[in-house]
SERO-4910 file (N, C-alpha, C, O; in steps of 0.05 Angstrom, whole numbers):
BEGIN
 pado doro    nc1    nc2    nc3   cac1   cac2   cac3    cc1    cc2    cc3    oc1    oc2    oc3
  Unk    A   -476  -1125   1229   -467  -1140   1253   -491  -1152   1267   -491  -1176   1273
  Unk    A   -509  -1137   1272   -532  -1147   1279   -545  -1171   1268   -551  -1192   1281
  Unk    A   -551  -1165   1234   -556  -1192   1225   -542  -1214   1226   -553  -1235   1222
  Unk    A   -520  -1213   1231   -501  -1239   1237   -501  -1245   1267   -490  -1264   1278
  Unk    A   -508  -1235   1273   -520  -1244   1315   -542  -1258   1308   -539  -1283   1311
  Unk    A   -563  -1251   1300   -575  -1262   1294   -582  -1289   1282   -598  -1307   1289
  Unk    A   -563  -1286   1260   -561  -1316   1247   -550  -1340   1265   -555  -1364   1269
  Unk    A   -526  -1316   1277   -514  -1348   1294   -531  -1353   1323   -524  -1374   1334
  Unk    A   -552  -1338   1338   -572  -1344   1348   -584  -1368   1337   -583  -1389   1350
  Unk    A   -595  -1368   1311   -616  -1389   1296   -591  -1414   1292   -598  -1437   1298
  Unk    A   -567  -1410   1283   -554  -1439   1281   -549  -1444   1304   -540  -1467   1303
  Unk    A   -547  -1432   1338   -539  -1438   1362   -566  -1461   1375   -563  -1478   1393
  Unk    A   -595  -1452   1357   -625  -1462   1364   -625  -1493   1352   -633  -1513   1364
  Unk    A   -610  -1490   1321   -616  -1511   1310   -594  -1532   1318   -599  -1556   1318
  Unk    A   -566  -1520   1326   -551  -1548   1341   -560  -1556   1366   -558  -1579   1375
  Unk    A   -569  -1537   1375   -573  -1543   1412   -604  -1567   1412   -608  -1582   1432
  Unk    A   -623  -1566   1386   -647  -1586   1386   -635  -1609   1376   -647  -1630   1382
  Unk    A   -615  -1611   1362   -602  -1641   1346   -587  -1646   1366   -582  -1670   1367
  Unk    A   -578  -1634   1382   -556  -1644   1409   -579  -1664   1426   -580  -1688   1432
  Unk    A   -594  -1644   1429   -620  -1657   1450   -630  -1667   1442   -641  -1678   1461
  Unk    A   -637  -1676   1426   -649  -1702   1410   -636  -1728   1405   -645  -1751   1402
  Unk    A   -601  -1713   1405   -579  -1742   1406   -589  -1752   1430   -603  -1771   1436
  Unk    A   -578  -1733   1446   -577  -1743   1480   -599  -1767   1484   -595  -1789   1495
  Unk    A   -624  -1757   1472   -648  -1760   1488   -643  -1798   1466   -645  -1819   1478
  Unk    A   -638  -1798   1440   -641  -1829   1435   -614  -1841   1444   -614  -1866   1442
  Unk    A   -594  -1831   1451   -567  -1848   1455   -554  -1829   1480   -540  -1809   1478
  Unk    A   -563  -1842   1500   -549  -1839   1525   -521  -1843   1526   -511  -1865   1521
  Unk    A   -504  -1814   1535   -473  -1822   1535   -466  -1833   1556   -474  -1826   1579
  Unk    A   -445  -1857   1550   -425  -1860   1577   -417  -1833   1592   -403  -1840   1611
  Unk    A   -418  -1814   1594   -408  -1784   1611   -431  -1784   1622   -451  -1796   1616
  Unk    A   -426  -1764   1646   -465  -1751   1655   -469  -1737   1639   -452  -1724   1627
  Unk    A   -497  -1736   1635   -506  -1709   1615   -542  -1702   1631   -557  -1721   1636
  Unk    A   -548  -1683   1634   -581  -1677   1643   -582  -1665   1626   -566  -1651   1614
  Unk    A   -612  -1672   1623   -631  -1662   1588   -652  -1655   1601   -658  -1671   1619
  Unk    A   -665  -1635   1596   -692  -1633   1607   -712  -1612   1586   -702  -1603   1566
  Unk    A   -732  -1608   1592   -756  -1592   1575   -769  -1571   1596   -773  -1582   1618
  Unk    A   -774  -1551   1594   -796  -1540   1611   -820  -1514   1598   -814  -1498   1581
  Unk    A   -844  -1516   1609   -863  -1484   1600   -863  -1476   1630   -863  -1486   1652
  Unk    A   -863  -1447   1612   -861  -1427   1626   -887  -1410   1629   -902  -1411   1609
  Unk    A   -896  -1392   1652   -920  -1384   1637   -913  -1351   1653   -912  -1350   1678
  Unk    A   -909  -1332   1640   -899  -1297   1662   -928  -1288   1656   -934  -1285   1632
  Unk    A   -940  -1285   1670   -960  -1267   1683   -950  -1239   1697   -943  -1235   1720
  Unk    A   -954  -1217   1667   -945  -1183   1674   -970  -1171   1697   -994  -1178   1695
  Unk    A   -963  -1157   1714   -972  -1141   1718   -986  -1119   1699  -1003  -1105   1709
  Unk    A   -980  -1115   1673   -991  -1101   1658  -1006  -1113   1636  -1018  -1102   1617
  Unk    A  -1002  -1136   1642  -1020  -1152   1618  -1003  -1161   1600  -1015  -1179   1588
  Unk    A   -975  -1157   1588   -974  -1170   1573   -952  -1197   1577   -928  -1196   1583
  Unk    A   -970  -1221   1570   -968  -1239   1586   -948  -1259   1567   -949  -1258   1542
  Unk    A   -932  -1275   1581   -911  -1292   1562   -902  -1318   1564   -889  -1327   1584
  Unk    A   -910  -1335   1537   -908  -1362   1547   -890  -1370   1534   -891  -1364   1511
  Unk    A   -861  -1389   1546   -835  -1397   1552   -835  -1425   1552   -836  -1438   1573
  Unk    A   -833  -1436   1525   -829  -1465   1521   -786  -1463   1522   -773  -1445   1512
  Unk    A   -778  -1482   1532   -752  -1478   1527   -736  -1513   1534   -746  -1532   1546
  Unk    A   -713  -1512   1524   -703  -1548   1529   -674  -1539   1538   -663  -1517   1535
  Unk    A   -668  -1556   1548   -642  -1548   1550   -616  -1577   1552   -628  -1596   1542
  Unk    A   -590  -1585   1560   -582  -1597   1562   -547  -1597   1582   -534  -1577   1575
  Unk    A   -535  -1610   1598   -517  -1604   1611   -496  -1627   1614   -501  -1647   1628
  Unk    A   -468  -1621   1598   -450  -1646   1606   -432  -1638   1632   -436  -1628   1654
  Unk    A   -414  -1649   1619   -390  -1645   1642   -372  -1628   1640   -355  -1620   1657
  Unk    A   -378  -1618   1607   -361  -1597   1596   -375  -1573   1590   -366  -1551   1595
  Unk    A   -394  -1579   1579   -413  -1556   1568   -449  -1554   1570   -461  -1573   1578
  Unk    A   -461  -1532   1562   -484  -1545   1569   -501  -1518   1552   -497  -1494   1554
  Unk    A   -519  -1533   1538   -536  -1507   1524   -561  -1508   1527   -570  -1525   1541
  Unk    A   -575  -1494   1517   -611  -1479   1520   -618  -1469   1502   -603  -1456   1487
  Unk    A   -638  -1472   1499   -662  -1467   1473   -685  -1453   1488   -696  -1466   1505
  Unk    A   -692  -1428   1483   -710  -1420   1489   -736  -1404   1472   -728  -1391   1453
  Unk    A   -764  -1403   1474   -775  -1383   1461   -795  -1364   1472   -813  -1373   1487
  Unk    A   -793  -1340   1467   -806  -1313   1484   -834  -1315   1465   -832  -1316   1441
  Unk    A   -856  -1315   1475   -879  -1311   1457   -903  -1297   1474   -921  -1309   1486
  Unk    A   -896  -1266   1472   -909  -1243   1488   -938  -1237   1472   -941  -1240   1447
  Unk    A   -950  -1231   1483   -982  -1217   1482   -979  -1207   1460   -985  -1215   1438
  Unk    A   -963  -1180   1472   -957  -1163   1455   -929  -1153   1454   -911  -1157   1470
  Unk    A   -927  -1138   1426   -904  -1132   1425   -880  -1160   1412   -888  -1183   1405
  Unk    A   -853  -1152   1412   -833  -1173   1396   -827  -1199   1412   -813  -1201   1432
  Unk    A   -840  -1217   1400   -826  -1242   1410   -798  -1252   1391   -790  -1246   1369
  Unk    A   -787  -1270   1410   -757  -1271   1402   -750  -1303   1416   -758  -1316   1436
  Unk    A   -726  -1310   1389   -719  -1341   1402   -689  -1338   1415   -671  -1329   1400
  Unk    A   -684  -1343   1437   -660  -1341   1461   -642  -1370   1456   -652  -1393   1456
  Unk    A   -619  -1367   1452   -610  -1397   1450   -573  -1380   1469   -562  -1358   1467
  Unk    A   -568  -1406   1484   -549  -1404   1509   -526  -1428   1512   -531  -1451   1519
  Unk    A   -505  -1418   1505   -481  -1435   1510   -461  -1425   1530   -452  -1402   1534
  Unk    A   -454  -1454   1547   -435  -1450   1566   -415  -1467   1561   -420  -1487   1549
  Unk    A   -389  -1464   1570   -366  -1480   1582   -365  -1476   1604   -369  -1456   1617
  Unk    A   -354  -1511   1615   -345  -1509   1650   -313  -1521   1651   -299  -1520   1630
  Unk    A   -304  -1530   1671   -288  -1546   1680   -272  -1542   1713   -269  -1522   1726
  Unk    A   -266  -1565   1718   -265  -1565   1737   -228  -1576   1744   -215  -1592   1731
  Unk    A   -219  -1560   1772   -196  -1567   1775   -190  -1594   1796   -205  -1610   1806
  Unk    A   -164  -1592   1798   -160  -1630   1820   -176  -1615   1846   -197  -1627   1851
  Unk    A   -173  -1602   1857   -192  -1589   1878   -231  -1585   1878   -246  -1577   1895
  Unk    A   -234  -1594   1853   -270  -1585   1849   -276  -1567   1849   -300  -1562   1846
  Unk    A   -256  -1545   1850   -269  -1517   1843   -271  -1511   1817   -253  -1519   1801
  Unk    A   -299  -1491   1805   -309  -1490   1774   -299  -1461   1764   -296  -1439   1776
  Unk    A   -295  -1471   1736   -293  -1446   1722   -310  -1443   1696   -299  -1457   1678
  Unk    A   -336  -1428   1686   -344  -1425   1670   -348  -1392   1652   -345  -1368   1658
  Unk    A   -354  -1405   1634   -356  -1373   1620   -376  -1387   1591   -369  -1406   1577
  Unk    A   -410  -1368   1588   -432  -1373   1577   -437  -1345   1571   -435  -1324   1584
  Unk    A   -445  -1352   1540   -458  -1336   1520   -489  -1337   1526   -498  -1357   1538
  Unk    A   -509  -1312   1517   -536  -1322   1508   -537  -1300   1491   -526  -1278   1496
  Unk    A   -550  -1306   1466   -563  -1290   1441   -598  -1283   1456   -613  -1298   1468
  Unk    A   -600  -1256   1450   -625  -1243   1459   -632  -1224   1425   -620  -1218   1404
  Unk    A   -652  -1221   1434   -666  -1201   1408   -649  -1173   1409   -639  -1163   1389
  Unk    A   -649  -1166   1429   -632  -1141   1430   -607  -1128   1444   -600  -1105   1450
  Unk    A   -596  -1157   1445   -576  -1151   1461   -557  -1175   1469   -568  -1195   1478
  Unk    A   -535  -1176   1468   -523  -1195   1473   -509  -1203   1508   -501  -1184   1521
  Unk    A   -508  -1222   1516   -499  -1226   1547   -473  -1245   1543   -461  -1256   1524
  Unk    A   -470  -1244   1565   -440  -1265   1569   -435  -1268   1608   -436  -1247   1621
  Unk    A   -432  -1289   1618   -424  -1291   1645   -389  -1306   1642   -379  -1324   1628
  Unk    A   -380  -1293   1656   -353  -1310   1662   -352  -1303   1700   -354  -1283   1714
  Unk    A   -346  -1329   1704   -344  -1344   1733   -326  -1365   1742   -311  -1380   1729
  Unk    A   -329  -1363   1770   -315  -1383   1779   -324  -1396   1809   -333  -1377   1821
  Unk    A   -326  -1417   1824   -337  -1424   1844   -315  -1440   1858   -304  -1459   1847
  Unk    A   -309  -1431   1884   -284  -1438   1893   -291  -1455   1921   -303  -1448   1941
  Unk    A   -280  -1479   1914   -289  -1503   1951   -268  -1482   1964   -249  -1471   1954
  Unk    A   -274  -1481   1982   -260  -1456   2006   -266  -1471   2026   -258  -1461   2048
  Unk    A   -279  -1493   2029   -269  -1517   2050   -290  -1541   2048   -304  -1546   2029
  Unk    A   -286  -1558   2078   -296  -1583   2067   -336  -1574   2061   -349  -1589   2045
  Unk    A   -347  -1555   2072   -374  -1558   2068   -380  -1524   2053   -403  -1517   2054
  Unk    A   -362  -1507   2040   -368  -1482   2036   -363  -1478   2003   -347  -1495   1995
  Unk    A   -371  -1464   1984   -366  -1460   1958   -367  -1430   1962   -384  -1422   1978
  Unk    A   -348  -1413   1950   -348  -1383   1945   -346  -1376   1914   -330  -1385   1897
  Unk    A   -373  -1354   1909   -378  -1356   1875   -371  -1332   1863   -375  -1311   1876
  Unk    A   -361  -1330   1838   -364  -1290   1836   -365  -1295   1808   -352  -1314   1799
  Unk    A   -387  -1275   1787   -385  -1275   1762   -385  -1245   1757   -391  -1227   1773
  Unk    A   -377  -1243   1728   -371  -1216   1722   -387  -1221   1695   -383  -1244   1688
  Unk    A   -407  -1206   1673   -421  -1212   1663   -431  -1189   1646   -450  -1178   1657
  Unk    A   -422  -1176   1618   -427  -1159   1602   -457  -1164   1579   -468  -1181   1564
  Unk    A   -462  -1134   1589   -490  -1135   1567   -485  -1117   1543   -486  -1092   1547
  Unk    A   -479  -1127   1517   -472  -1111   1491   -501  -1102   1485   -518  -1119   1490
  Unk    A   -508  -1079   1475   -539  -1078   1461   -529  -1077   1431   -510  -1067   1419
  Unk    A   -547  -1089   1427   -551  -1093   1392   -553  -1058   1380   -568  -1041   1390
  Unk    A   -535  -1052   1359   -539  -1024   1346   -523  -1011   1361   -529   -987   1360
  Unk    A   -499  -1014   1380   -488   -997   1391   -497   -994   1416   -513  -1009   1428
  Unk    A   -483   -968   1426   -495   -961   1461   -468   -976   1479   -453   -994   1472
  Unk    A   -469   -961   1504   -453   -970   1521   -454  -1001   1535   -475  -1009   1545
  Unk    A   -429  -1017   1535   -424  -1037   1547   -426  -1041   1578   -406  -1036   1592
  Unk    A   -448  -1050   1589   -455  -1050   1617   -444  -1082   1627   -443  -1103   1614
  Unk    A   -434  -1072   1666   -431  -1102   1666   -441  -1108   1694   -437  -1092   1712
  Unk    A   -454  -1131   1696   -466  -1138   1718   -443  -1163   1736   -431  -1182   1726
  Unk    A   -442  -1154   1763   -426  -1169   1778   -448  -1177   1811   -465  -1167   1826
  Unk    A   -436  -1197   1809   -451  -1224   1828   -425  -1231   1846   -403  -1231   1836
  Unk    A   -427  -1239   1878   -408  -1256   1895   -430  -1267   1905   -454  -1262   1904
  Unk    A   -415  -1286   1915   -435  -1302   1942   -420  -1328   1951   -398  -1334   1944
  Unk    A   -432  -1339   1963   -428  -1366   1985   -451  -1383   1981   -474  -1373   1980
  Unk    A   -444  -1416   1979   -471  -1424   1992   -445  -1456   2015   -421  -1463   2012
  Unk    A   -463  -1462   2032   -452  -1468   2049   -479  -1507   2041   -502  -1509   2034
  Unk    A   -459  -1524   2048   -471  -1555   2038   -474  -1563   2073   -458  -1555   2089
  Unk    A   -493  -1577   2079   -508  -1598   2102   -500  -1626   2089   -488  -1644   2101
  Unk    A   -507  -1627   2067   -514  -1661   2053   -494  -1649   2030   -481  -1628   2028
  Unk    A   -499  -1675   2009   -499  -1679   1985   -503  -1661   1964   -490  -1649   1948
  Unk    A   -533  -1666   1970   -537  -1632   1951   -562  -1616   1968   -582  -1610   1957
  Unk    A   -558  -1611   1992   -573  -1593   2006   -559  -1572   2015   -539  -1578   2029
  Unk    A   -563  -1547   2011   -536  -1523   2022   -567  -1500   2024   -590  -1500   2017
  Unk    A   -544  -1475   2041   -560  -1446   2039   -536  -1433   2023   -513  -1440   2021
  Unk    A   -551  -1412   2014   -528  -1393   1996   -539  -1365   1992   -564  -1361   1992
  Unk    A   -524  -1347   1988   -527  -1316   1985   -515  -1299   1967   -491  -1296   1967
  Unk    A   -528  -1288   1953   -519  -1275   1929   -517  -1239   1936   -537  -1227   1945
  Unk    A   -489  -1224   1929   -504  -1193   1920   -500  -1195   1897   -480  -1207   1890
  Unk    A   -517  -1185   1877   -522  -1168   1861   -517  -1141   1846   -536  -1124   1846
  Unk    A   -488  -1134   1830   -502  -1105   1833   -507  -1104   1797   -492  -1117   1783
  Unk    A   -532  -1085   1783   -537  -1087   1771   -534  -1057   1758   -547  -1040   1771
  Unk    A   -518  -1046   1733   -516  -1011   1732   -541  -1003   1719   -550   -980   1720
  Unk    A   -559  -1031   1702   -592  -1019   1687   -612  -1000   1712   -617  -1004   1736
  Unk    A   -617   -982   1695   -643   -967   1720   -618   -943   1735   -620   -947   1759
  Unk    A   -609   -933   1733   -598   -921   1757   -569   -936   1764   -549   -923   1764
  Unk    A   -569   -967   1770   -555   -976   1790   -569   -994   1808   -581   -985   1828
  Unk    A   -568  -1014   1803   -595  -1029   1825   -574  -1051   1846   -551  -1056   1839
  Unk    A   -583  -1061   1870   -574  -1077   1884   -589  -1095   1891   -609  -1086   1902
  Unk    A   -587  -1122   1890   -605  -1156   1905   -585  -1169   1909   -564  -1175   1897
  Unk    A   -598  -1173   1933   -591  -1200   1945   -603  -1216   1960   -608  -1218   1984
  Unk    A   -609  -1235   1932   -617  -1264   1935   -611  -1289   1955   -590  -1301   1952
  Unk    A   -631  -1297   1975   -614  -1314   1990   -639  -1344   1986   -663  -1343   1989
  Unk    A   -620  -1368   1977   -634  -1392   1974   -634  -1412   2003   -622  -1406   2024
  Unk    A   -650  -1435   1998   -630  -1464   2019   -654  -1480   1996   -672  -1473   1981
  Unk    A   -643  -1498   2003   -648  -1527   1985   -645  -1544   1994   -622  -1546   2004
  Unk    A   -666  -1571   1996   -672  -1593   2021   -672  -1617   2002   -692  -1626   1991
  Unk    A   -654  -1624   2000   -646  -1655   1973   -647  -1678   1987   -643  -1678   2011
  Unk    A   -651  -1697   1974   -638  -1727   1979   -626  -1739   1968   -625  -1733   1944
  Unk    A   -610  -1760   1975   -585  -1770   1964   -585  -1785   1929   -567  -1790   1914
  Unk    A   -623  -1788   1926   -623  -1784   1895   -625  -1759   1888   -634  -1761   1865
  Unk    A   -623  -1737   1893   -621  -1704   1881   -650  -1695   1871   -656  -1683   1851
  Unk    A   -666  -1706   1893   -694  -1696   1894   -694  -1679   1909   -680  -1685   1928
  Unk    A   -704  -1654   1910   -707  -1628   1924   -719  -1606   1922   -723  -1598   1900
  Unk    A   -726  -1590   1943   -748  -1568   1940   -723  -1544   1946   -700  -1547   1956
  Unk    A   -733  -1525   1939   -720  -1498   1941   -730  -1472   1939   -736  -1462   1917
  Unk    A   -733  -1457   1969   -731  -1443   1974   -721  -1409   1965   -697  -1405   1963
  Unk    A   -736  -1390   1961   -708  -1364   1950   -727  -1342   1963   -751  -1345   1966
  Unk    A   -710  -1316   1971   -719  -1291   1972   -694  -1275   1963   -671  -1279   1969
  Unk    A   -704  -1253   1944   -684  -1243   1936   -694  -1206   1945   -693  -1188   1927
  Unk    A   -698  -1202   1957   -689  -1163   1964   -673  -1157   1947   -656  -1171   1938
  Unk    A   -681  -1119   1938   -671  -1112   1926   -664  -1075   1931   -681  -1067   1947
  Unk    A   -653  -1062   1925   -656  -1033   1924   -675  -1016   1910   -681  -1022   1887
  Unk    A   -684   -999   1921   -722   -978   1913   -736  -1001   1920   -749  -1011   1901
  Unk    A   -738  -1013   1944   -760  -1017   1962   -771  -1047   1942   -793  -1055   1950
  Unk    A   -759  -1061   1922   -768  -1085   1907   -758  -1115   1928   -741  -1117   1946
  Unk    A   -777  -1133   1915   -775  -1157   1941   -782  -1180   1908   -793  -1175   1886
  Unk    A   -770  -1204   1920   -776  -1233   1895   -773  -1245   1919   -763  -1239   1941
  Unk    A   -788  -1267   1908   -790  -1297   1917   -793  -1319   1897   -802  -1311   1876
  Unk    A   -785  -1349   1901   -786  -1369   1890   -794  -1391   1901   -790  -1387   1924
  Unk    A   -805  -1417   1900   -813  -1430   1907   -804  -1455   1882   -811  -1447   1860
  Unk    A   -795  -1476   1881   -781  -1500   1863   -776  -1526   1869   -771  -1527   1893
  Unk    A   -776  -1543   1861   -766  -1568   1867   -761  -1588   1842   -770  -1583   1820
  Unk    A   -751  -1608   1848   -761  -1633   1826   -759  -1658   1847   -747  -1663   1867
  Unk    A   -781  -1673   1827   -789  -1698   1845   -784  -1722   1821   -799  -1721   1802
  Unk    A   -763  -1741   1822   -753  -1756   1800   -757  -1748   1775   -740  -1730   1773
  Unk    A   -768  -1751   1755   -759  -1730   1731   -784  -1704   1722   -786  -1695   1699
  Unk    A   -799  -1695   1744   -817  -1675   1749   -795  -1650   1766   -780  -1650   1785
  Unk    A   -804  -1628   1745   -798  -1604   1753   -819  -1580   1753   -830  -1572   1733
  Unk    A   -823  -1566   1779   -831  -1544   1773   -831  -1528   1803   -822  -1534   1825
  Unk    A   -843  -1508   1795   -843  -1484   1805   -860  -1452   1805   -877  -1452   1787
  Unk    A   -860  -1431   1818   -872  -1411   1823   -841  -1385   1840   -825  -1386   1859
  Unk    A   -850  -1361   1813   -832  -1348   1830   -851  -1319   1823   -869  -1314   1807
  Unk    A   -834  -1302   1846   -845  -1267   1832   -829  -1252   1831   -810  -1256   1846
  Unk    A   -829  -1231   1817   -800  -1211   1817   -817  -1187   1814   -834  -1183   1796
  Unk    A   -813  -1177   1825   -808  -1137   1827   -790  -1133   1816   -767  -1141   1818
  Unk    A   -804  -1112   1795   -782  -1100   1774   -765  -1115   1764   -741  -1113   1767
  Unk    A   -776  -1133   1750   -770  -1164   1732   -741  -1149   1712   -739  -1131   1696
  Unk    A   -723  -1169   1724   -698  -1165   1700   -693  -1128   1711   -677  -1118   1695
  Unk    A   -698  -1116   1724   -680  -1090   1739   -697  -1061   1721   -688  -1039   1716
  Unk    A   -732  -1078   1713   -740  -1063   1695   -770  -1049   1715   -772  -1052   1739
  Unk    A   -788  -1035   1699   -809  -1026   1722   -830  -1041   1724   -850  -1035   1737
  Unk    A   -826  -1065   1710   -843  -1090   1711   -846  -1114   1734   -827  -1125   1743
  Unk    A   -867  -1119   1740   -879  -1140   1765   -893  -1161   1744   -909  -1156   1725
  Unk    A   -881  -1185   1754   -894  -1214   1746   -895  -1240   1763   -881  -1239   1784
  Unk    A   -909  -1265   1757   -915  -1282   1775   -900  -1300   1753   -897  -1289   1731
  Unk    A   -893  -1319   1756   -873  -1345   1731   -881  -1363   1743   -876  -1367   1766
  Unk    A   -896  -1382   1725   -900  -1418   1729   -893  -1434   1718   -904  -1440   1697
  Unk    A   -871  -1449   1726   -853  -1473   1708   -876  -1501   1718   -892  -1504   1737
  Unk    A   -867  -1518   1692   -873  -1534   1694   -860  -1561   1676   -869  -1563   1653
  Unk    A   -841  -1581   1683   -828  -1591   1663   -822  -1624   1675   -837  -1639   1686
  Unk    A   -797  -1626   1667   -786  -1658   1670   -756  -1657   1657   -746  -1646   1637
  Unk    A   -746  -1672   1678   -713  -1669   1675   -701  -1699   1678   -707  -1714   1697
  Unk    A   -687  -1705   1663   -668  -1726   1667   -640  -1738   1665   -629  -1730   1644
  Unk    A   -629  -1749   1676   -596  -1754   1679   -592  -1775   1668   -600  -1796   1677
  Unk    A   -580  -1773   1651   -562  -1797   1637   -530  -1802   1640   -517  -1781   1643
  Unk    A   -516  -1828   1639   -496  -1823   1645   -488  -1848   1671   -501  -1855   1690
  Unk    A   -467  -1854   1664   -460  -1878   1692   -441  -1858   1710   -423  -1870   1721
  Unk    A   -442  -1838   1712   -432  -1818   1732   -452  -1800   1733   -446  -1777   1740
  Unk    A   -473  -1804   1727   -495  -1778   1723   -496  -1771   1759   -512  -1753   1761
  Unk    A   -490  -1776   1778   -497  -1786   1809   -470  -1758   1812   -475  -1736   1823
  Unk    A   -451  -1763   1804   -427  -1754   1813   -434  -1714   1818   -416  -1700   1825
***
């Protein structure tokens, strides 16, 4: 079973680079954003990890290519598929796979307009481990509330059962303009005394960023993360 996760990991890597490579020479009539980014995690313990990854997003679906390449220890290639859609009201419903080295994930969600300036979010989200072991599931609600276009604040809990049982909650705002240039803000608190921050933006097809997490991923690990990339929209509704 395992080896067949695996494989379809590697054929999920090799459609998701021929998708992005369509995108990137033949722009569709639909919106679609394509983008690239490195990553750079700086451990607290040294072992340090650099995160080349691409990704791409329609109107229906949207996938990611990623690669883990640690100091030390197993590096591993991450590849991530989602479905969305949306009802006559604008509220979303998705549900996304990601293949991991040791473990498999899944989010299923939904984001509900609950009025003219408010969205209400909740996902429910199982972690299979590879070789057996118990099925854990991580659950998320929150709100973010819109000013503009695409400027809103929003608040996440968290509860996570890895470690004990852990709890965060993440709270963003995000300062856009009516081309969907914007910086963004995050602090995320957590339970056993852990604290994150983020710092992000993109400026026309420049993206990047700086974040830190305490007890990275709900583990006993501290790191600093530096994105750095470029993103772009294609599409004669890409605006929408």
């Amino acid at each position: 079973m395992t080896a067949r996760l695996r494989a379809f990991g590697t054929f999920g890597a090799v459609l998701l680079l021929a998708f992005v490579a369509a995108c990137a020479a033949a722009p569709s009539a639909h919106a679609a954003r394509v983008g690239a980014q490195f990553r750079y995690w700086a451990f607290a313990d040294g072992n340090d990890l650099r995160n080349p990854l691409v990704y791409v997003t329609t109107r229906h679906f949207d996938l990611q290519l990623e690669r883990w390449d640690a100091e030390q220890g197993f590096d591993q290639t991450r590849a991530e598929f989602g479905v969305h859609a949306k009802d006559a009201r604008r509220s979303a419903y998705f549900a996304r796979w990601r293949h991991e080295r040791s473990q498999e994930r899944a989010w299923f969600g939904t984001e509900q307009v609950a009025g003219e300036r408010t969205v209400l979010r909740a996902t429910a989200g199982p972690i299979l481990p590879h070789g057996g072991g118990a099925t854990l599931f991580v659950w998320e609600g929150g709100a973010d509330v819109y000013w503009g276009s695409y400027s809103f604040a929003g608040a996440t809990i968290v509860r996570d059962p890895r470690e004990g049982g852990l709890w965060a909650a993440p709270v963003r705002a995000r300062f856009a303009n009516e081309r969907n240039d914007w910086l963004q803000l995050a602090v995320a608190p957590a339970s056993k005394r852990t604290f994150g921050w983020a710092v992000d933006g993109k400026w026309r097809v420049l993206r990047a960023g700086v974040e830190r997490n305490s007890r990275f991923d709900f583990t006993t690990r501290d790191n600093v993360i530096f994105t750095l990339g470029f993103e772009r929209e294609f599409g004669r509704d890409a605006r929408e």
